[in-house]
C-alpha positions as CSV (number, residue, x, y, z in Angstrom):
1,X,-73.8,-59.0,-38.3
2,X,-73.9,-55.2,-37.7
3,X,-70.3,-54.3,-36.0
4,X,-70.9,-52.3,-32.6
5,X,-71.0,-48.5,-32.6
6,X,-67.5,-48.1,-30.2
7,X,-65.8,-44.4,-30.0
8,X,-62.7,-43.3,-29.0
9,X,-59.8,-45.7,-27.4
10,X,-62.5,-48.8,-27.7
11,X,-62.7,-48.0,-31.5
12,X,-58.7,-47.8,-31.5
13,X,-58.5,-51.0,-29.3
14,X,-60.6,-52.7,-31.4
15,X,-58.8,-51.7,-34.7
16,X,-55.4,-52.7,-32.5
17,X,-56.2,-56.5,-31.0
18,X,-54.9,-59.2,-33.4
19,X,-56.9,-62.6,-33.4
20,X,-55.3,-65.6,-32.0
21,X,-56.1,-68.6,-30.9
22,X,-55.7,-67.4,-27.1
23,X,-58.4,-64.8,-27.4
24,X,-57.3,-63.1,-24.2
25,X,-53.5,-62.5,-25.4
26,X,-55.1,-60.6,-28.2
27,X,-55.9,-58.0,-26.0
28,X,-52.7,-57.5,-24.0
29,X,-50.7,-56.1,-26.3
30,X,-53.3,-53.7,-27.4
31,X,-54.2,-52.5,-24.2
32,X,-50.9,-52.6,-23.2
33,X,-50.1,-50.2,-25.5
34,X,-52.5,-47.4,-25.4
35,X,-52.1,-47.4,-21.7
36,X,-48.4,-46.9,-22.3
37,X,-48.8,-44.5,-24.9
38,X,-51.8,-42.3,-22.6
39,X,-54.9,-43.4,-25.3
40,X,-56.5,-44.5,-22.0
41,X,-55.5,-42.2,-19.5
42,X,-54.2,-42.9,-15.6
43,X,-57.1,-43.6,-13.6
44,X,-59.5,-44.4,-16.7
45,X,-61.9,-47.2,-15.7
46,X,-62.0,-50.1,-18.0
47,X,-65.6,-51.7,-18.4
48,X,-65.1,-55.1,-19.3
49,X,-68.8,-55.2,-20.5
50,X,-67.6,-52.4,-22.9
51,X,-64.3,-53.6,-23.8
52,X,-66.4,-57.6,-24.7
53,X,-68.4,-55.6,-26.9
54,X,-65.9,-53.6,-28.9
55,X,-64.1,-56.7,-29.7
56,X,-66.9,-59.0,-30.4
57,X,-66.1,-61.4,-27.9
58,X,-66.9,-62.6,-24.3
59,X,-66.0,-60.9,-21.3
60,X,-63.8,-64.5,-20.0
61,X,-61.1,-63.3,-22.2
62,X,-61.3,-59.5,-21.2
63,X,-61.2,-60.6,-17.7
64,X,-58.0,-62.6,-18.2
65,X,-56.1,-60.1,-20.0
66,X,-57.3,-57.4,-17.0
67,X,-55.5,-60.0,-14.6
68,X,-52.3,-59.8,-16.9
69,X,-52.1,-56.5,-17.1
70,X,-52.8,-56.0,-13.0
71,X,-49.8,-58.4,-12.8
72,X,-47.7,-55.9,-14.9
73,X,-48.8,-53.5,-12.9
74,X,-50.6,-51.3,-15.8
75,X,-54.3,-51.8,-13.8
76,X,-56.0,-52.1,-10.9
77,X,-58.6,-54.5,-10.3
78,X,-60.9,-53.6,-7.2
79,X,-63.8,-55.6,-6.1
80,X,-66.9,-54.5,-7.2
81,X,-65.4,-51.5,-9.1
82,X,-64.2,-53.3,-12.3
83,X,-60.6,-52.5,-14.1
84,X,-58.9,-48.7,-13.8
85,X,-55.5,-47.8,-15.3
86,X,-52.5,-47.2,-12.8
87,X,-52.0,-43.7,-11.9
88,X,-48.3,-43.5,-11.3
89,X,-47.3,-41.4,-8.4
90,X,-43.8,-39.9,-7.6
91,X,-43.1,-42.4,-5.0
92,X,-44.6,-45.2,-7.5
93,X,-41.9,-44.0,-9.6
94,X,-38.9,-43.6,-7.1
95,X,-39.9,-47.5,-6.2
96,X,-39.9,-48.3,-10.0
97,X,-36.3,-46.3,-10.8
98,X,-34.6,-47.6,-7.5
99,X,-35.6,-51.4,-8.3
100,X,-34.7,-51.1,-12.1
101,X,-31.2,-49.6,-11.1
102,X,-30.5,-52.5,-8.9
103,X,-31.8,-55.3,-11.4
104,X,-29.3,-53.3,-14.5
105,X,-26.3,-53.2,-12.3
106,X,-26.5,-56.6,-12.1
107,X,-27.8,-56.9,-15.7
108,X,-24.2,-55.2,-17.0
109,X,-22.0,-57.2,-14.2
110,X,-22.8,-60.2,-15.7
111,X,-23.3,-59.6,-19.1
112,X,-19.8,-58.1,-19.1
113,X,-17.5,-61.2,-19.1
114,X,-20.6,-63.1,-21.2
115,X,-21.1,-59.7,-25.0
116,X,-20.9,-62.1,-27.7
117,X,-19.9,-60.2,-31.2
118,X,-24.0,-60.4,-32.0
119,X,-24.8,-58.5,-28.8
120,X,-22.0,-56.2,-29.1
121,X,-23.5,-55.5,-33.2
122,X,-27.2,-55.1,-31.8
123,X,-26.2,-52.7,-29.4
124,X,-23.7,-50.9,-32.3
125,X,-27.1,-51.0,-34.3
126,X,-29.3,-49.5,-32.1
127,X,-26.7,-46.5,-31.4
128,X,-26.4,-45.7,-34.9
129,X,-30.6,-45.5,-35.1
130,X,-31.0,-43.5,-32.2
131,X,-27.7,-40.8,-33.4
132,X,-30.3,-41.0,-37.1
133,X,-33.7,-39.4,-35.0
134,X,-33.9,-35.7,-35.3
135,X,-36.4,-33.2,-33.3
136,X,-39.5,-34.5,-34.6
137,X,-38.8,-38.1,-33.3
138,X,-42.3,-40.3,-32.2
139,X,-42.5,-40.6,-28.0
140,X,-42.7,-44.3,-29.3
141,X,-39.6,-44.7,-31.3
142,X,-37.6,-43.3,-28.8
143,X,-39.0,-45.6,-26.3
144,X,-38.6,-48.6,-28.4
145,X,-34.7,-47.4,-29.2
146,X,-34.4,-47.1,-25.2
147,X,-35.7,-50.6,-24.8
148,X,-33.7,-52.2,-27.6
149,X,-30.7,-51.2,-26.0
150,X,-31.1,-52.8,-22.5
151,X,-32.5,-55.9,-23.1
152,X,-29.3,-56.5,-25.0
153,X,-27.7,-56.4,-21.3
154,X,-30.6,-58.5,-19.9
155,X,-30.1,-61.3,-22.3
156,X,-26.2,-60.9,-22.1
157,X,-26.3,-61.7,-17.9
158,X,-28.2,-65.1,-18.9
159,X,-30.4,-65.2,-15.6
160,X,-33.5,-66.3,-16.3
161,X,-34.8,-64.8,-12.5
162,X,-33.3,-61.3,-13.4
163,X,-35.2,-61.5,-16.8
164,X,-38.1,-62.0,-15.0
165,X,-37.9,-58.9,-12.4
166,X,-37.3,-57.0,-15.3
167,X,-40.5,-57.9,-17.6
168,X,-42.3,-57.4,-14.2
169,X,-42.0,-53.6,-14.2
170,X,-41.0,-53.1,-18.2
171,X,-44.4,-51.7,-18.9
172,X,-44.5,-49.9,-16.2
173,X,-41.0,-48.2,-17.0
174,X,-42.4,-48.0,-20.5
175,X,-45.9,-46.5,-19.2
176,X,-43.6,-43.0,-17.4
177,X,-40.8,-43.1,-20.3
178,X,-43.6,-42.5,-22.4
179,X,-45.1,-39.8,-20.6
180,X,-41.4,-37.7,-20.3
181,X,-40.7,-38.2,-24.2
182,X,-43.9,-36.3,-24.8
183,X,-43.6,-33.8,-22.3
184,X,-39.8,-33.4,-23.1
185,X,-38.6,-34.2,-26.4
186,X,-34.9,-34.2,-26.3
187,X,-34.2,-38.0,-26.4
188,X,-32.9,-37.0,-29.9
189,X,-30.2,-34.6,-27.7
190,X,-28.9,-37.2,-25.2
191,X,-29.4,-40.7,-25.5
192,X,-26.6,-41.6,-28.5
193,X,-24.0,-39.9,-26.3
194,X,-25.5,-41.6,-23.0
195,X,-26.3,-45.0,-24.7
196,X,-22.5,-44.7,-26.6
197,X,-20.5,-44.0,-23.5
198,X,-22.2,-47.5,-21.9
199,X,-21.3,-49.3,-25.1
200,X,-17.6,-48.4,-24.9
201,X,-17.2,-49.2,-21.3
202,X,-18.7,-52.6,-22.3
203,X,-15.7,-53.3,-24.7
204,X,-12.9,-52.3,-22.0
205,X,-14.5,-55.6,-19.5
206,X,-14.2,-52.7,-16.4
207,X,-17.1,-54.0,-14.3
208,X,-16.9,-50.9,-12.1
209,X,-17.0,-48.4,-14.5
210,X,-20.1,-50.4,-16.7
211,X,-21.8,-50.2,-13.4
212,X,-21.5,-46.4,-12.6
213,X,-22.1,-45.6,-15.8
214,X,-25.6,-47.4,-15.5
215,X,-25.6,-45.6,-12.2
216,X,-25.2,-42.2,-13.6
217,X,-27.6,-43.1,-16.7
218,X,-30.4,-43.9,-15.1
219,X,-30.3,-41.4,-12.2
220,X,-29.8,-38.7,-15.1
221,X,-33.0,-40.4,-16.6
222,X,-35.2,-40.6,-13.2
223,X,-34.2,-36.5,-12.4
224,X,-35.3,-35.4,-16.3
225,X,-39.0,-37.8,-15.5
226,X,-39.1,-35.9,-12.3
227,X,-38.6,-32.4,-13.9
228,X,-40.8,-33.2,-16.7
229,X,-43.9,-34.3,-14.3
230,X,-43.6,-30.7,-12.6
């Protein structure tokens, strides 16, 4: 069989999706991804019809992994007018930063009293990766680094509910991190010393000062987004 003439991000998608048996979870991660990473832009529509035929299968799956990705918040699924990626707006963003600063304070308070010497050597790991990247550094590497480092605090606090509200706006987070490490490169300049000063507050047990140093870090991070969308 003749494979289907697909262009662009549906030729990248199609390269991307890995077969398994769930057919529609193939498609999550890849879509996931270029929407994070801007191969399908905000406010791109996503014709399922299209997408079934650039992955050789039927649009059931397609339509499941739209629904997935609506409930992570990447697209939009309006009646009648098919799948669009998310256009994030300022105030989408505000909502986003304000919600993620609540759900880390409590992240750090209760991972605190629970670092096990693993966590602690993860975190020590990640530092010493992100202090290696230099000025030519991939928007994705840095993201990943960024990542790597606070789920270490989310599976410290051991609250399953938390973990939750987090992986419910993680790609979006991911989606506008993206966006500033293109627009700004100069996670290479910042995060060790940022990341580094969070990791030695960990070791002192101070849950005051882990929590306004998270403060301070992510409020840093939402005022550089801001500056770089403007």
């Amino acid at each position: 069989m003749e494979e289907p003439t697909v262009a662009g991000p549906l030729d990248q998608l199609a390269r991307q999706a890995e077969r398994s048996p769930a057919l529609w979870a193939t498609v999550v991660p890849a879509l996931r991804q270029m929407i994070v990473s801007g191969a399908l832009a905000p406010g791109e529509h996503l014709p399922e019809g299209e997408l079934a035929a650039a992955l050789e299968m039927s649009r059931g799956p397609i339509r499941e992994a739209l629904i997935e990705l609506e409930r992570e918040g990447l697209v939009v699924l309006r009646r009648h007018r098919g799948a669009q990626v998310i256009a994030l707006t300022d105030e989408d963003i505000e909502e986003i930063y304000t919600l993620r600063l609540s759900l880390e304070q409590l992240a750090i308070a209760r991972a605190l009293p629970r670092l096990t010497d693993e966590h602690l050597a993860t975190l020590d790991d990640v530092l010493e990766r992100m202090r290696a990247l230099g000025p030519d550094y991939e928007p994705q590497t840095a993201l990943d680094l960024d990542f790597a480092f606070h789920d270490v605090l989310y599976q410290a606090a051991a609250h399953s509910r938390l973990d939750r509200a987090w992986q419910q706006i993680r790609s979006q987070v991911a989606m506008f991190l993206h966006s500033r490490h293109v627009a700004r490169r100069d996670f290479h300049e910042i995060a060790y010393a940022e990341h580094k000063a969070i990791r030695d507050i960990l070791t002192g047990g101070d849950t005051a000062a882990a929590t306004e140093a998270i403060d301070n870090h992510l409020t840093g991070a939402y005022r550089r987004l801001i500056a770089a969308r403007h």
